[in-house]
N, C-alpha and C positions, 0 to 999 in steps of 0.2 A: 504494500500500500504506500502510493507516496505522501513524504514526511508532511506536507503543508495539509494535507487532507486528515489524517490520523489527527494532526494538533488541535483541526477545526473540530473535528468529532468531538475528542476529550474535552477542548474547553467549553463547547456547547452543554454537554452530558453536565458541567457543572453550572451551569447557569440557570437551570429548573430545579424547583425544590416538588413538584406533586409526583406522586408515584403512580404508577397506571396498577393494571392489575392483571394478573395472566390470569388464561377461565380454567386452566386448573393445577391441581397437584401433581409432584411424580411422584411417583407410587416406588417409595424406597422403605422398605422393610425396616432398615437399621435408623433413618430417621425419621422420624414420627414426634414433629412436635405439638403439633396439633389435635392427636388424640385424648388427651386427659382431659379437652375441654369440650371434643366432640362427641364423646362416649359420658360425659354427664348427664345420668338423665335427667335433668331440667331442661335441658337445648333440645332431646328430643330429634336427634340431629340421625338421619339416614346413612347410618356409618359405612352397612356392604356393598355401596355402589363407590367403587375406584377407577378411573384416580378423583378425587375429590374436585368440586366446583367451587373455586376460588371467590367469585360471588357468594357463593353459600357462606363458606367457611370465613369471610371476611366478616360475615354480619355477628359471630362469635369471638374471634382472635384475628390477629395479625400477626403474619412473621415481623414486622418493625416493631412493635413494640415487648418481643418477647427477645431479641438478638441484634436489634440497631442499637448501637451507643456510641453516639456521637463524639470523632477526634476534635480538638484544634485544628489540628494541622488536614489541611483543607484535603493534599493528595493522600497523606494515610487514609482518612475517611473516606474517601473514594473508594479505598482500596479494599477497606474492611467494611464497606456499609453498602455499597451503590453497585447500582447496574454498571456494564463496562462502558458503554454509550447509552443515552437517555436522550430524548424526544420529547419536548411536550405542548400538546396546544388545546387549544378548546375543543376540536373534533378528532385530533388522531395525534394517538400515542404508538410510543414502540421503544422496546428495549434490546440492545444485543449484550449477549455474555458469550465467552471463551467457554469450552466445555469439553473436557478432557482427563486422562487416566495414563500417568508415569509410573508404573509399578515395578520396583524389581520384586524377589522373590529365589529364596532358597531350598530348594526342597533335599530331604533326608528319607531314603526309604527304597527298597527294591534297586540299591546298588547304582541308582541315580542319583548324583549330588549336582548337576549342572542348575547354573543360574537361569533363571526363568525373568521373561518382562514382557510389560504390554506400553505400546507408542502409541496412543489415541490423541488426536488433535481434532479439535471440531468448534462447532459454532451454534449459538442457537437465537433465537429472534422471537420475541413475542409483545404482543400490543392489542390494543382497540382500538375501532374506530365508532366513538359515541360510546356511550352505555349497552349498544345494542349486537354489536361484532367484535367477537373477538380472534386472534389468528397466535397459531404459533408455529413453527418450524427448527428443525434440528438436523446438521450433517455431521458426520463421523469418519475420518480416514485411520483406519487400525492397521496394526503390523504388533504381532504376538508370536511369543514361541513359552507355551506350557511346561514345564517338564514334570510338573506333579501331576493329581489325582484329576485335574482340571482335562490332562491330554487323554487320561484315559477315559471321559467321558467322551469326549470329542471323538475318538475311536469307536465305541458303544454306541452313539449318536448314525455313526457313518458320513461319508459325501464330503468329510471337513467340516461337519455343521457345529460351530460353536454358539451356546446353547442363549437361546433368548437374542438373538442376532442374526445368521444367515451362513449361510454356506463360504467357506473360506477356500482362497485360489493358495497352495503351497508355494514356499517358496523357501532356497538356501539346502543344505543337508540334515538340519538338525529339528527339522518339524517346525519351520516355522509358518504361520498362516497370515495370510495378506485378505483385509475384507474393508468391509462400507457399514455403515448403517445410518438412516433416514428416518425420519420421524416428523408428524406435521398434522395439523386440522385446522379449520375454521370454526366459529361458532356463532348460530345468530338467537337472539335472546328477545323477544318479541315485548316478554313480559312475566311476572313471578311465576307463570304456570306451566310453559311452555320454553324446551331449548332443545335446539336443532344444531346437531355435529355432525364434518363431515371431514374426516381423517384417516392417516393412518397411522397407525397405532397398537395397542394394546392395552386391553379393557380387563378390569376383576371383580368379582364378586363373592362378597364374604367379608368377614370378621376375623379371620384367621389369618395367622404364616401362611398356609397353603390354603388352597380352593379347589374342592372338587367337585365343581360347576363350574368356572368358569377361571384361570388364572392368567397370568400375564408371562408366563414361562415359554411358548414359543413366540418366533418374531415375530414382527409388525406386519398387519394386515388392513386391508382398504376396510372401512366400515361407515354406516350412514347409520344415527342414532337420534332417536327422540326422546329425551324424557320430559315427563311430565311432574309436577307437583300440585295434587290437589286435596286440601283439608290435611292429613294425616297419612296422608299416601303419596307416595315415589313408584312412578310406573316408567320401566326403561322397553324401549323396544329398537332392537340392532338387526341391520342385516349387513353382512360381511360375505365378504371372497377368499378364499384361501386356495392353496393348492397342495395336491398330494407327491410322492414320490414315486412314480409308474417305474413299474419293470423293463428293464431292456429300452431307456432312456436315450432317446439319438442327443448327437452334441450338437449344440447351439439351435437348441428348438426350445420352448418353453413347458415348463410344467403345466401339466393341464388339471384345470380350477376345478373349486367345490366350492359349495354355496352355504351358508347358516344364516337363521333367521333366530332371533332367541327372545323372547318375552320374559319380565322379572318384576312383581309387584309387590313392594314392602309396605307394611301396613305398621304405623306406628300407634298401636291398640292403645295403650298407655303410654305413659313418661318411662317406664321400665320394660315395656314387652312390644318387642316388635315382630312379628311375624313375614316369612316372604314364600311366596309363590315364582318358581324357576320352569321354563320350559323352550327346548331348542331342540330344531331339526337341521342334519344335515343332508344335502344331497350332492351328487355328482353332477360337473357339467353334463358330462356323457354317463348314462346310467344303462348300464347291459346292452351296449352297443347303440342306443338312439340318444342323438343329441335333444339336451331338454337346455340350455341354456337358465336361467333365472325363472324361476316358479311363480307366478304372478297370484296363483294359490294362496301363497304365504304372506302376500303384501298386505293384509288388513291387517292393523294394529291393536283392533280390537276383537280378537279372535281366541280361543282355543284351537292350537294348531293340531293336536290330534288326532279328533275326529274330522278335521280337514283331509289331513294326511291320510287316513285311513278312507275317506269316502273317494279318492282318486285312484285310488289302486296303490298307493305308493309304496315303493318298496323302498324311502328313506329311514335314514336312522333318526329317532326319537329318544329324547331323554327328559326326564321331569325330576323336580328337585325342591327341597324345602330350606329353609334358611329361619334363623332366628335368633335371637339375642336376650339375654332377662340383665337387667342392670338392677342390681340391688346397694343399700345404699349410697350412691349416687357415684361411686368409681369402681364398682365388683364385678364386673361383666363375665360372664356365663354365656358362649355362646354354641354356635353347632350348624352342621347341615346334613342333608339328605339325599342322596343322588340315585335315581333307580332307571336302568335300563330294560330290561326282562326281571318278568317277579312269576312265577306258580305259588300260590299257596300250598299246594297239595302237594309240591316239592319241599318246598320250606317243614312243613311241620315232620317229614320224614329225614331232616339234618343229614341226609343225604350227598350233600355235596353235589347235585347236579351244577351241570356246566351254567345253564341257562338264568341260574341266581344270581344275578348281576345287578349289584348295585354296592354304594358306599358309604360310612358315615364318618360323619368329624363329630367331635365334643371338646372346647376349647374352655380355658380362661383365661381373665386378663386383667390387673390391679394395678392403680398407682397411687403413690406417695409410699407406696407400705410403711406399717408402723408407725407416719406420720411424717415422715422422712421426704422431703420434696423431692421429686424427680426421680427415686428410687419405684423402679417398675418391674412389674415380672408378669411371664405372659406362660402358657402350659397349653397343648395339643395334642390328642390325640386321632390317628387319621384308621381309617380300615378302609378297604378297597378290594373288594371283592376278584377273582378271576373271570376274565370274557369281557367285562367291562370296558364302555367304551369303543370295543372293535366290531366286525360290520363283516357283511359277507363278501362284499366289494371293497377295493382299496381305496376308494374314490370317500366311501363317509364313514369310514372312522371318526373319531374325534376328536381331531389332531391338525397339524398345518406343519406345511413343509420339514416332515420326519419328527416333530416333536409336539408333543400332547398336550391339548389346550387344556386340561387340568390338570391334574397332580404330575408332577415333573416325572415318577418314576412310571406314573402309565396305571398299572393293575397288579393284582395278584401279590397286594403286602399290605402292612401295619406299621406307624411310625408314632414314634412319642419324641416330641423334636418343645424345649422350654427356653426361654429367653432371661435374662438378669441385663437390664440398664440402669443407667445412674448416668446422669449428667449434670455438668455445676458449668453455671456461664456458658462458654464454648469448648465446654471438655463433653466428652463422649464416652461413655463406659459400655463393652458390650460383651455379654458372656453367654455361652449358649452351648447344648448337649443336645444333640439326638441320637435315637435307636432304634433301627427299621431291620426289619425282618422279609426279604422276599423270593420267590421262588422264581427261577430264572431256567430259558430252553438252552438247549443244546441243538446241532443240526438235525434236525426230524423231527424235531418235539413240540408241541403246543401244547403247555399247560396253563395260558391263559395271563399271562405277565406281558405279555409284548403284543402292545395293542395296535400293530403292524401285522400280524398276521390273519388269516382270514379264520373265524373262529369255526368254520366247518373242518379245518381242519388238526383240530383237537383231538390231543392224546387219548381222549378218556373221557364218557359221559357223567363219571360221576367219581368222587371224592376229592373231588377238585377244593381245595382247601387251601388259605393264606399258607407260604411257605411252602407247599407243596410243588415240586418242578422237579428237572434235571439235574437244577443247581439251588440249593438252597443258601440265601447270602443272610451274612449278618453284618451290619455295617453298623460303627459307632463314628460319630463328629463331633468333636468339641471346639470348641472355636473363642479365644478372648482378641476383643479388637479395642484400641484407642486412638478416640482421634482428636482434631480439634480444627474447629470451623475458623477460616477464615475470612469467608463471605456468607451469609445468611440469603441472598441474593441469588448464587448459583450453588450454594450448598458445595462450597470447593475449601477443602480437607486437608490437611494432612493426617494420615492413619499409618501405626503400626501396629502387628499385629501374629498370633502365632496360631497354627490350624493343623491338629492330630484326625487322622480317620484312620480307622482299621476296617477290614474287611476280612471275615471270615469263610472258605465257599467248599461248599462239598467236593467241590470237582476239581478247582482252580486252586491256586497258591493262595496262601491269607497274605493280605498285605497291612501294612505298619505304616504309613508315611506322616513327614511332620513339614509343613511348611512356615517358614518363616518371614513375612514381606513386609516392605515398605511403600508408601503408595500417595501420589501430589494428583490432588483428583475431584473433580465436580459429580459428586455422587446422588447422582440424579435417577437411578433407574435400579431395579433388581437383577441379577442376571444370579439363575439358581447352580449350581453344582455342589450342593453338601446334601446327596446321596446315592 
């Protein structure tokens, strides 16, 4: 950029003191400063729809007044309080930040000690124009090379897909991956009842670390979204694109798409009980040979989709799901969800194990202050995930997007107890966390129901199909302590260190030990899962 253009920028960016607002959150696990006031229930506040509405959430709190503290010195305050350029006028606002992740990283374990890093440089831009548009965008140029438990996900995954991102081009001798990542929507806001998005992205729902309805664990996908707010109620209704991974794939031709439509109505009964209503259909572009393109079946919003689905002959996949939350004195949250694909009663009460019991539950909780203790928090989950789950007779509607599964990261066919410990003072970060997942994994021939890539007609077995039950049976432990501390509240840009044990235990396979140890200069903006 030339020098007289950069000078004009910064010195403009300090000449406005109103701050605009972006229309939403990013949906980062590790910080969450926002929820001790959003899960009060006196606000009454629709916690399982992520990433959160910055409009919403401003009429509660603000990031300025819980992490802005004003310097003297005009450039440090810049540095530690403000957007990197700032715009502002009566009709159109807009802000750019730097957005980025310098990680090295030393990993110990299976005889590999080589150093690991990630090069992310990027950019991101967001504004309004009036009260009534809001716009934001984000590019990403990466270059990484894994050496811990991170590559052998990426392995597990296939294609180079590193995980919540995109397919990576190799590059160098040592496993390194060269990729992109892009992110972006509009938003138009008519008025308090009605807002219309139209991005790409990654959308979640739930109360939990994980979501098995709907999470944010594969990459970004085009989607068109309404929600509504009326009385006591939040009603979202998405339809999204995605694509699958076909067989015998020619090169430089595109993956060919699948379609989801998904309706979510949370009901906030009381100050303390909310209840929600989940349902989503996927289908193939092309479905057993005939192109159907986009389902115009599905476009009413106000529908139950599957008696829809079923009155056309459809041979998509359906899944329905329950959601809810109990908040007891006014920071205790209790929450949970529901996920059912195929259900027999007349199977179930014979504990059986048939294949065709497909469904999953979470049971979660979540407290802060503990003790009385400000900012000390602790969060606990339990997940179960049934075998079949998810997968599809066709590779086309699965439940999943470009090789990786739009809910629970691992897919099917496990149980996980995964606990959280924070504590944060000023710009310090405390972050400690354990989990313990249990799951049954194929070998070549095998379908026991874990790999929700495979087509479930062709499963090992009608019946005894039970968590951990497989070829391979894994027992995975993650402990993780992380520390950071915020340099800007603005783009949530970091410094963290931090150290990360997993073991793996496997009937078939070697057990593995590893321990990494990283440091990391970073706008931690996003989630990207690999702790199991």
């Amino acid at each position: 950029m030339d020098n007289k253009l950069l000078l004009f920028l910064l010195l403009l960016s300090f000449s406005f003191s109103v701050f605009a607002q972006d229309n939403s959150v990013h949906q980062n696990a590790s910080f969450q400063p926002y929820d001790r006031y959003l899960y009060n229930s006196e606000n009454r506040f629709h916690t399982s729809v992520k990433p959160y509405d910055m409009t919403e959430v401003n009429k509660i709190v603000n990031i300025d007044t819980l992490y802005v503290k004003e310097c003297k010195n005009k450039y440090v305050n810049h540095f530690l309080n403000n957007d990197w350029v700032r715009f502002r006028s009566n009709v159109f606002n807009f802000n750019i930040n730097p957005t980025f992740n310098f990680e090295l990283s030393q990993h110990n374990g299976d005889n590999n000690e080589d150093l690991g890093w990630i090069n992310d440089r990027g950019v991101f831009v967001n504004g309004n124009i009036t009260d009534k548009v809001y716009f934001y965008s984000a590019f990403h140029e990466i270059q990484s090379n894994f050496t811990d438990y991170r590559r052998d996900r990426i392995k597990e995954l296939g294609h180079n897909t590193i995980p919540g991102i995109s397919r990576g081009k190799a590059f160098g001798e040592n496993g390194g991956l060269d990729y992109a990542y892009a992110e972006g929507f509009v938003s138009y806001i008519p008025n308090d009842y009605f807002r219309f998005q139209l991005g790409h992205g990654k959308n979640f729902i739930g109360d939990g670390y994980r979501s098995l309805i709907l999470s944010d664990n594969a990459q970004n996908y085009p989607y068109f979204k309404i929600t509504t707010n009326v009385w006591h109620l939040k009603y979202v209704m998405m339809w999204s694109q995605q694509y699958y991974l076909d067989k015998g794939h020619l090169g430089n031709t595109r993956y060919p798409k699948k379609w989801n439509v998904m309706h979510y109505l949370d009901w906030s009964v009381t100050k303390w009980l909310n209840i929600a209503f989940f349902e989503t259909i996927n289908w193939g572009d092309d479905t057993l040979g005939t192109h159907r393109g986009f389902e115009f079946n599905y476009i009413n919003p106000c529908i139950f989709l599957r008696p829809v689905e079923f009155s056309i002959g459809s041979p998509d996949n359906c899944l329905m799901g329950l959601t809810g939350k109990l908040t007891l004195w006014e920071n205790h949250v209790f929450y949970g969800q529901a996920i059912l694909d195929e259900f027999k009663f007349s199977e179930f009460k014979k504990h059986s194990g048939w294949w065709g019991s497909k469904y999953g539950l979470q049971a979660g909780y979540k407290t802060f202050d503990i003790a009385g203790v400000k900012n000390l928090d602790f969060q606990t989950e339990f997940n179960y995930v049934r075998p079949f789950i998810y997968s599809h007779f066709t590779y086309s509607q699965n439940y999943a997007h470009a090789g990786q599964p739009l809910a629970h990261p691992r897919g099917s066919n496990f149980y996980e107890s995964v606990s959280f410990l924070r504590y944060s003072w000023k710009r310090f970060f405390f972050d400690a966390r354990y989990s313990y997942m249990v799951y049954g994994a194929d070998t070549t021939g095998t379908n026991y129901g874990g790999d929700i890539f495979k087509l479930y007609q062709t499963r090992t077995q009608e019946y005894d199909n039970k968590i951990g039950v497989g070829a391979d049976k894994n027992v995975i432990t993650y402990k993780d302590f992380t520390v950071s501390y915020m340099l800007n509240p603005k783009s949530n840009m970091t410094i963290s260190l931090g150290v990360t044990n997993r073991t793996q235990k496997c009937d078939v396979h070697d057990d593995k030990n590893q321990w990494m140890y990283f440091v990391g200069f970073r706008t931690d903006l996003n989630n990207f899962y690999y702790d199991f």
